[in-house]
Structure formats: C-alpha cells, structure tokens
C-alpha positions as CSV (number, residue, x, y, z in Angstrom):
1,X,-11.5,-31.8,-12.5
2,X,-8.9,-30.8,-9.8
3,X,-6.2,-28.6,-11.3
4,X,-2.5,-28.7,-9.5
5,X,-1.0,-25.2,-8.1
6,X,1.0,-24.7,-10.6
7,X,-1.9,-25.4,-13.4
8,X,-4.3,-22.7,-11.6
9,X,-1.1,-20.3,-11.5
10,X,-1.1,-20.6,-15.1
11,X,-4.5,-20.2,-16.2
12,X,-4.7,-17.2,-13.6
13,X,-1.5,-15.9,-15.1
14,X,-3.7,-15.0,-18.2
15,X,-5.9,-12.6,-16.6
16,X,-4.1,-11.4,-13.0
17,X,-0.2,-10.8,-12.6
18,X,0.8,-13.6,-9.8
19,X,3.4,-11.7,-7.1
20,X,5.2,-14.3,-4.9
21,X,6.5,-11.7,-2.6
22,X,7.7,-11.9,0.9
23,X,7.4,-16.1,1.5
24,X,4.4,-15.4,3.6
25,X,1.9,-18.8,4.2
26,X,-1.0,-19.5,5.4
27,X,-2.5,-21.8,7.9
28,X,-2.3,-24.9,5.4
29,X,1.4,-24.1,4.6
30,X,0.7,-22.9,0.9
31,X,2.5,-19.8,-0.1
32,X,0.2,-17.1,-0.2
33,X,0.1,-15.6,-3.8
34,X,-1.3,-12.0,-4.2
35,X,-3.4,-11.3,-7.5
36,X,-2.8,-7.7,-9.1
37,X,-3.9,-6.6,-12.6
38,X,-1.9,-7.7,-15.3
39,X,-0.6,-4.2,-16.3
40,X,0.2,-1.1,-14.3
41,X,0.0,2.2,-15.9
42,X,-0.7,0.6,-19.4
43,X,3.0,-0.3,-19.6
44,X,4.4,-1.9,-16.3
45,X,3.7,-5.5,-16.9
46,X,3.5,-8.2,-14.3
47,X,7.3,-9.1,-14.6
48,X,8.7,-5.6,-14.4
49,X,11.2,-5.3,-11.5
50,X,10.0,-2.2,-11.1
51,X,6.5,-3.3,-10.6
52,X,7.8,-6.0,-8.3
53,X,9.5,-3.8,-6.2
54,X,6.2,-1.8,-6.0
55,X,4.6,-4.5,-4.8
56,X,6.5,-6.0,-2.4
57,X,6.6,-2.0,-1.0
58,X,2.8,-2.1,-0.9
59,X,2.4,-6.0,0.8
60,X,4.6,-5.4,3.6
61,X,3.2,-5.1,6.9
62,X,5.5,-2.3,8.1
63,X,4.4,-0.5,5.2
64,X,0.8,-0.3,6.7
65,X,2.0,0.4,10.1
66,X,3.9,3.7,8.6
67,X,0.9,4.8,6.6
68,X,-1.0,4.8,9.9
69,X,1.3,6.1,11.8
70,X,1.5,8.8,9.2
71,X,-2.0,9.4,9.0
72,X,-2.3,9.8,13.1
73,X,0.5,12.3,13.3
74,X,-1.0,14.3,10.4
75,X,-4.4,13.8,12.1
76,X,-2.8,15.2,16.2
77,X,-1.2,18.3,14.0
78,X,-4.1,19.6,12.4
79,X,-6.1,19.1,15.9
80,X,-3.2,21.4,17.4
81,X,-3.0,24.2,14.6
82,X,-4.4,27.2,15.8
83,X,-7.0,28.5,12.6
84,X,-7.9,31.6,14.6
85,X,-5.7,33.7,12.8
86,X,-7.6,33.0,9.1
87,X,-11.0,34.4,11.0
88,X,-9.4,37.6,12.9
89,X,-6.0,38.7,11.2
90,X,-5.3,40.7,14.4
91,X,-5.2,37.5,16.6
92,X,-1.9,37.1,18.5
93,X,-1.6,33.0,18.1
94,X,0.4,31.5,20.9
95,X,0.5,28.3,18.7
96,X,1.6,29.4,15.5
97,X,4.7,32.2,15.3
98,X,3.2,35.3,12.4
C-alpha cells in the first residue's frame, strides 16, 4: 500500500513533530521535512512558535557557518594565550597585560 505525502505526514505526526521550515527541496522537487521529537523540554510541543522559531534558528545554513566560525576563533585564541604565567607567577607575559 502506497500512502500519499500528506497520509505519511500524518501518521509521522503521531510520533515526530513535522517542521516545514525554510522551503528548502530536494533533487526530486519535494519539500524537505525535518523530523524533531514531539516535545521539547516536556512542555514545548511541535506547534509552539517558540519551538518553531528554535528550529528554523537551528536548520539554517548560516547558522552552522557561525558556530564554526565561532569555534575557530575560540580555537586561534586559546593557541595565542600565553599560560606561562599559571606555571611561574614572576613571568613577565608579553601576550597577556598582569
């Protein structure tokens, strides 16, 4: 038995919160639907704006690019922090002002 799109949605809504966020398709021109847990939290349900919002945050492609670019600037300053000073408290950085 072949069920239609919006039949699957339907019987997937049970189990999975269905997010229609962004219009993004894929290479057959269907919408692509992201799957989430039906709750959040115990209390944000899969209709909550809120939630919504969330989501779309979290399925956005800039949003990856910023955690990554976050995650590479964090990673350049600790390999340019001076940590001498910890192991000899006389140390004079020229990195870090005391």
């Amino acid at each position: 038995m072949v069920l239609k799109q919006e039949q699957y949605e339907e019987s997937q809504r049970r189990f999975f919160g269905l997010f229609h966020v962004h219009g993004y398709v894929d290479d057959e021109g269907k919408e692509i639907v992201y799957e989430f847990s039906k709750t959040a939290f115990w209390c944000l349900s899969d209709t909550n704006p809120l939630r919504i919002m969330f989501v779309w945050i979290a399925t956005w492609k800039w949003f990856d690019y910023f955690i990554t670019l976050a995650i590479v600037a964090n990673s350049i300053m600790l390999a340019t922090t001076d940590y001498e000073i910890r192991l000899n408290p006389d140390h004079e950085s020229t990195w870090t002002p005391t």
